[in-house]
C-alpha positions in Angstrom: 0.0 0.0 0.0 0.8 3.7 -0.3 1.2 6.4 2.3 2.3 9.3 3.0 4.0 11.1 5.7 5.9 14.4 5.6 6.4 15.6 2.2 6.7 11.9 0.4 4.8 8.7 -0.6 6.1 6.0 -0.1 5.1 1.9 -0.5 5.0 -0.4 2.7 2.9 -3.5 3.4 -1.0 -3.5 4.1 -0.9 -2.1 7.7 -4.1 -4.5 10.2 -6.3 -2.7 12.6 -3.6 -3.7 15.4 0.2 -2.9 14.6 2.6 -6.0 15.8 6.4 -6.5 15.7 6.5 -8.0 12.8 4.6 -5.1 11.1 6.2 -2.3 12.9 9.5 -3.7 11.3 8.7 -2.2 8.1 6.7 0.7 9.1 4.6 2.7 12.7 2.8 5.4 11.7 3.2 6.8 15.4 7.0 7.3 15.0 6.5 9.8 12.6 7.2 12.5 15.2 10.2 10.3 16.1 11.1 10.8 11.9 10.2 14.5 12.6 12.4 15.3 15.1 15.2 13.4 12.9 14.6 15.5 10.2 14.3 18.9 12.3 17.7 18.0 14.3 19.7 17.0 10.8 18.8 20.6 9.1 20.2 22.3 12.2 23.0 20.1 12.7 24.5 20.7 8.8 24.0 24.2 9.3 25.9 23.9 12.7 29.2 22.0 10.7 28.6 23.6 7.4 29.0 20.8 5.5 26.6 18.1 4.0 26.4 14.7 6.1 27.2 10.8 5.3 24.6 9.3 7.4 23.3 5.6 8.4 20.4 3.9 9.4 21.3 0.6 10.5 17.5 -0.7 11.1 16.4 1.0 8.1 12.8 -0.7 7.3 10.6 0.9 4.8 13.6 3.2 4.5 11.4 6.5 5.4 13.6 7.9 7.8 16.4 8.3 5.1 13.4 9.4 2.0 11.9 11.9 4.3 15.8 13.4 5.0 16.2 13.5 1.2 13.2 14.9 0.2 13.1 17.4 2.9 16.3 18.7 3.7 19.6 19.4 1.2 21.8 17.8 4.1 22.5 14.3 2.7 26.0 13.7 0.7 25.8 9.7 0.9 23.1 7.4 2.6 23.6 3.6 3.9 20.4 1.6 4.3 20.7 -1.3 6.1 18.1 -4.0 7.6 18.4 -7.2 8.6 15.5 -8.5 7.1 15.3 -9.1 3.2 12.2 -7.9 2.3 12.9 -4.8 4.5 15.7 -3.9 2.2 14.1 -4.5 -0.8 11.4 -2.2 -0.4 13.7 0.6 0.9 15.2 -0.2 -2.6 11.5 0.2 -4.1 10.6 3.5 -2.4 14.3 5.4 -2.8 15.2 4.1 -6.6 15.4 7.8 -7.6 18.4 8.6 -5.5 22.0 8.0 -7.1 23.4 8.6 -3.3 22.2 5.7 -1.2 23.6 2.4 -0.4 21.8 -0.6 0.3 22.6 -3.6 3.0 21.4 -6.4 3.9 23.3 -7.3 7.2 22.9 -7.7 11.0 22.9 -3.9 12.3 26.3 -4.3 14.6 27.7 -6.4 11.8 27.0 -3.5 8.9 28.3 -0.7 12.3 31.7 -2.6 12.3 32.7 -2.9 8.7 31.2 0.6 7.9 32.8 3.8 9.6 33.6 7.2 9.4 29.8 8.2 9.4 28.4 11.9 10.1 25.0 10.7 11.5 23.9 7.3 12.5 20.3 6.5 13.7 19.6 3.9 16.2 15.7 3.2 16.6 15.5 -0.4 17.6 12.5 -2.4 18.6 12.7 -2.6 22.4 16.1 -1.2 23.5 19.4 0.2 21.8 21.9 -1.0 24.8 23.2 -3.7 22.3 24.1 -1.6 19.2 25.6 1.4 21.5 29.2 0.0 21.0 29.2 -0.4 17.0 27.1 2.7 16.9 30.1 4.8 19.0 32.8 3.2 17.0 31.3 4.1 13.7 31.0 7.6 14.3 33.0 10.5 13.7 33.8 12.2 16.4 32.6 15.6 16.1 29.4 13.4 14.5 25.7 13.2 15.6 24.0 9.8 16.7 20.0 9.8 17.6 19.0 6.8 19.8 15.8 5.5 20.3 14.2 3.1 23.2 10.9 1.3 23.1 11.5 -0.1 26.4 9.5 2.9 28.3 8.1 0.4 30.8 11.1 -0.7 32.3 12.8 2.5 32.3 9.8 3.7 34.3 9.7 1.9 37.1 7.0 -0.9 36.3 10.1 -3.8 35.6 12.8 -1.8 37.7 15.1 -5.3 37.7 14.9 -5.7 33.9 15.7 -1.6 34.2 18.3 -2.6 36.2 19.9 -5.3 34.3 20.1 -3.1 30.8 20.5 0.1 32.3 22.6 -0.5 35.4 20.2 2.1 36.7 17.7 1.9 39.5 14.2 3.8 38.2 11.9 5.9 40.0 7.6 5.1 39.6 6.8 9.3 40.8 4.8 11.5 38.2 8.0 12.5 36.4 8.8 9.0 35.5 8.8 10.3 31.9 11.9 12.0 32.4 13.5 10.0 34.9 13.6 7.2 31.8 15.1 10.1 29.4 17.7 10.7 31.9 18.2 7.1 32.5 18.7 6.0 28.8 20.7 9.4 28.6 23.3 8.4 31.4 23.6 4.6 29.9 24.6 6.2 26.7 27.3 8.4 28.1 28.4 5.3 29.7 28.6 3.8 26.9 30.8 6.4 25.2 33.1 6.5 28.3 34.1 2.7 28.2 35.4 3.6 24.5 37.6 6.0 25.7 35.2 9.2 23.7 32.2 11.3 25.7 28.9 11.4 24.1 27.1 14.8 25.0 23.1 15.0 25.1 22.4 17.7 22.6 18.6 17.1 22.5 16.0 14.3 23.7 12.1 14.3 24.1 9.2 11.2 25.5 6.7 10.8 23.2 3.8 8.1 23.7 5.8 4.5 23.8 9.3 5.8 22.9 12.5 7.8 24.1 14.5 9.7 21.7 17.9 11.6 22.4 20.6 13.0 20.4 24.1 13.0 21.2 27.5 14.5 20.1 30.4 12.7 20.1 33.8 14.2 21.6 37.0 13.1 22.6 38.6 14.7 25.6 40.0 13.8 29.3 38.8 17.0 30.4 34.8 16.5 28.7 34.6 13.0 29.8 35.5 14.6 33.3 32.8 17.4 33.2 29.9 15.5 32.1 30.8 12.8 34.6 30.3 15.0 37.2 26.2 15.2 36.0 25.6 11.7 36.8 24.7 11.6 40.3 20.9 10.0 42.2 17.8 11.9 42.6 16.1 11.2 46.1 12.6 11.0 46.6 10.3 11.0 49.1 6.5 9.4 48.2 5.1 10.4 51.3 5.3 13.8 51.1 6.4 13.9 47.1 10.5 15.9 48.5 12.9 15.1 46.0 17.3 16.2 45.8 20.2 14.8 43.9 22.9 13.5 45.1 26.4 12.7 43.9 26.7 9.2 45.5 24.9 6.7 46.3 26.1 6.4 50.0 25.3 10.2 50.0 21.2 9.2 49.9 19.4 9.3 53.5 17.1 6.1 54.6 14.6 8.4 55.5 13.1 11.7 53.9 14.4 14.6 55.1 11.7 16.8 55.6 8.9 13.7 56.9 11.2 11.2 58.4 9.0 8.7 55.5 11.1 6.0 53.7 13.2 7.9 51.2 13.5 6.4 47.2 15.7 7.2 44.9 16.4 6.8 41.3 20.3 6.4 39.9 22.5 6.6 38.8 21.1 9.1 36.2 21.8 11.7 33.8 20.9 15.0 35.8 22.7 17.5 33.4 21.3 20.0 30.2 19.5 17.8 27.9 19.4 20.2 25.2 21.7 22.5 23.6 21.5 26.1 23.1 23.3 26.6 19.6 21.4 23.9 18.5 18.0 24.7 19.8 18.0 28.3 18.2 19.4 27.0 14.7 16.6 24.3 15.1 14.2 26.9 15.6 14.7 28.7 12.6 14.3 25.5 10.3 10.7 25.5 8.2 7.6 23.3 9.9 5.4 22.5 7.2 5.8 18.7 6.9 5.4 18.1 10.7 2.8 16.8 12.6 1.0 19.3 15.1 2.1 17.3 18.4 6.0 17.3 17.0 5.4 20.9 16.4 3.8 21.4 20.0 6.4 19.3 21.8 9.1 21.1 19.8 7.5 25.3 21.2 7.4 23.6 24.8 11.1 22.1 25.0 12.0 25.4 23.8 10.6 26.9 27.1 11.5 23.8 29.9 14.8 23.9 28.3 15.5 27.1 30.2 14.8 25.0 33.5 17.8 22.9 34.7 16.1 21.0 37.5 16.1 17.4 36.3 12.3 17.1 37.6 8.9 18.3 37.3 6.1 18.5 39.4 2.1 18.5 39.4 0.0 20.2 41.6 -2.4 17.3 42.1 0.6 15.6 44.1 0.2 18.3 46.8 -3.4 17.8 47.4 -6.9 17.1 46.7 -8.1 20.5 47.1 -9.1 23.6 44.3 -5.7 23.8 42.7 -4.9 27.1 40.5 -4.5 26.5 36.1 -1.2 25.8 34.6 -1.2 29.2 33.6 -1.4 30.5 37.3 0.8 28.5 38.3 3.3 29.0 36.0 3.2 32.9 37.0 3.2 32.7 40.2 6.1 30.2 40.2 8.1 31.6 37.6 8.0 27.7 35.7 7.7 26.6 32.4 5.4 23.5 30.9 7.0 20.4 30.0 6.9 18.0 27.1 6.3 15.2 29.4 2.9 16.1 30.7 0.0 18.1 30.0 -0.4 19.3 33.6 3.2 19.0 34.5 5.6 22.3 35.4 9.3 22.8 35.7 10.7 25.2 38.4 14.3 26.3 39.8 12.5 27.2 42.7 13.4 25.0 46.0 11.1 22.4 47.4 9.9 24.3 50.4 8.9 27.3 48.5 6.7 25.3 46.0 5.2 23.1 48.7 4.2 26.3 50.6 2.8 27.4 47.8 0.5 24.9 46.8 -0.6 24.3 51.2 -2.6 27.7 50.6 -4.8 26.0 47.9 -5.3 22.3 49.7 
C-alpha cells in the first residue's frame, strides 16, 4: 500500500487494525514524530558543521527515515540503508530508486556498524532497547558526529520492571509522576556510559518522551577533560512518596534512609543523567528550520522544549501531588512560580525554585 507522511509517498505492506512487531518492522505510523524530530535535528545540525552529512540507518525498514531526510532537507551527501530482514531492504530499494546517493545492505545492524565507519550521522531506533548496538554505533561515528537513539523499552525505564531496568541500564528507576523524564535521563546516562568505556564522551544535545518511545541525540567528543565534566552530571535523585521531597545527590552512599523533611522511607532513582538535555546553539538553529511537513504534536512538543529547556532541575512537578483540594490552572501556576510547561505532561511544570517554597505554595490552595 501507499502512504504518506511528511512531504513523500512511499510503499509499505498493508498495515491490520492492530500494529505487531513483525509489522512495525517495516513501518509505525506513530514514530512519525520520532522521523520529525530526525529531520528537524539534521537541518540544524548541517548548518551547525557547514557541511553536507554521510549518514546511516542501521535498522532501516521501509527506508522513510532516510526518504523523508532526502526529500526534505539538502543535508544528505551519501546514505547507507541497512536492515536485517530481506524484504525490509528491498522495499527501501523500491521506495528510494530515484536517489543516485544511497547504499543498500542487507546485514545484522552491529555487523554492517563494524565494517562501515567514518559516518556523520547514525540513527539507532531499535525495537525494544538500543543497549546492544551502543558500542558499533560509537565506533562508527565520527567524532565531532551526531548519533540519535531510540528506546521502546518505556516500561522498564519507568519503574513498572525496575530489575529488567536494572539489568540493561545499570540504573535503579523511580515510579513518581516524572517517570517520563527519569527514563530520558536514565537512557541518557547509559549512553554516556557507553561512550566513556570507548575511551570518547557522548554529550546530550537534544531528547524528548513521546507516547511509547524515548529519543535523544548526542554529540560525540574526545577529551579527558569532557569526559570529566559530564561525569560529574551523573549523580541520584532522592525522593520521598510520602510527602512527594525530591534532591540529587552525587553518590549513592550520600542518599538518606529516610526523607528529610517527613522522616517517611526515602526512594531514589540512579544513577542518572541530571545534566542540560538540550543544547543552546542547537535549539536556536533548530528553531529557525521550516515546519510545514510536521505533525501538530511534534510541532507542539518542539515550542514547549523550547521553554523547559530554560529550566535545569532534572524534575517536574504537578499540583495534584500536593493535594486534593481547588488547585490554581497551569497558567497560574506558572506565573506565580516563575516555571515553564514540559513536554512530558500536560499538567506538568518545571521550576528552579526550591522544594519548600513550592510546597508552601501549593498548602494555601489544599
Amino acid at each position: 500500500m501507499l502512504v504518506k507522511e511528511g512531504a513523500v509517498e512511499f510503499f509499505i505492506p498493508e498495515l491490520p487494525e492492530v500494529l505487531s512487531k513483525e509489522v512495525e518492522v517495516f513501518y509505525n505510523p506513530f514514530m512519525a514524530v520520532n522521523r520529525d524530530f530526525t529531520v528537524l535535528i539534521l537541518k540544524a545540525y548541517s548548518i551547525l558543521k557547514s557541511k553536507k552529512l554521510f549518514i546511516a540507518d542501521p535498522m532501516s525498514a521501509s527506508g522513510v527515515r532516510v526518504l523523508r531526510l532526502l526529500k526534505e532537507t539538502n543535508v544528505v551527501e551519501k546514505a547507507f540503508l541497512n536492515d536485517i530482514k530481506k524484504e525490509a531492504i528491498e522495499l527501501a530499494q523500491k521506495n528510494l530508486e530515484a536517489y543516485q546517493n544511497v547504499y543498500f545492505f542487507n546485514k545484522d545492524a552491529n555487523m554492517f556498524l563494524l565494517e562501515n565507519k567514518g559516518f556523520d550521522y547514525i540513527d539507532i531506533d531499535p525495537y525494544g532497547s538500543p543497549i546492544g548496538f551502543l558500542e558499533s554505533a560509537i565506533n562508527a561515528l565520527k567524532t565531532g558526529g551526531l548519533i540519535g537513539i531510540t528506546a521502546t523499552d518505556t516500561a522498564s525505564l519507568s519503574g513498572s520492571y525496575p530489575f529488567k531496568a536494572f539489568r540493561r541500564y545499570s540504573a535503579k528507576p523511580l515510579d513518581s509522576e516524572f517517570y517520563h523524564e527519569s527514563a530520558l535521563r536514565i537512557l541518557v546516562k547509559s549512553v554516556i556510559e557507553a561512550s566513556f568505556r570507548l575511551d570518547v564522551v557522548l554529550k546530550p544535545v537534544f531528547g524528548f518522551s513521546y507516547r511509547h518511545f524515548l529519543r535523544a541525540f548526542f554529540i560525540k567528543l574526545k577529551g579527558v577533560s569532557k569526559a570529566i565534566d559530564i561525569s560529574k552530571d551523573i549523580a541520584y535523585i532522592g525522593y520521598c512518596h510520602s510527602c512527594k521531597f525530591r534532591n540529587t545527590y552525587t553518590c549513592v552512599l550520600d542518599l538518606p534512609k529516610f526523607c528529610p523533611l517527613c522522616d517517611d522511607f526515602f526512594d531514589y532513582a540512579g544513577p542518572i543523567y541530571i545534566g542540560d538535555i538540550y543544547d543552546k546553539e542547537l535549539l536556536d538553529i533548530m528553531k529557525e528550520q521550516d515546519f510545514t511537513y510536521f505533525t501538530k504534536d511534534t510541532i507542539k512538543i518542539f515550542k514547549t522544549i523550547l521553554e523547559e529547556s530554560k529550566i535545569k532541575t532534572p524534575w517536574f512537578y504537578k499540583a495534584n501531588i500536593f493535594g486534593k483540594g481547588t488547585m490554581p490552572k497551569l497558567k497560574q501556576i506558572l506565573k506565580d512560580l516563575d516555571a515553564k510547561p514540559t513536554h512530558f505532561s500536560p499538567e506538568g511544570f518545571k521550576t528552579d525554585l526550591d522544594f519548600i517554597h513550592i510546597k508552601e505554595y501549593f498548602e494555601k490552595w489544599a
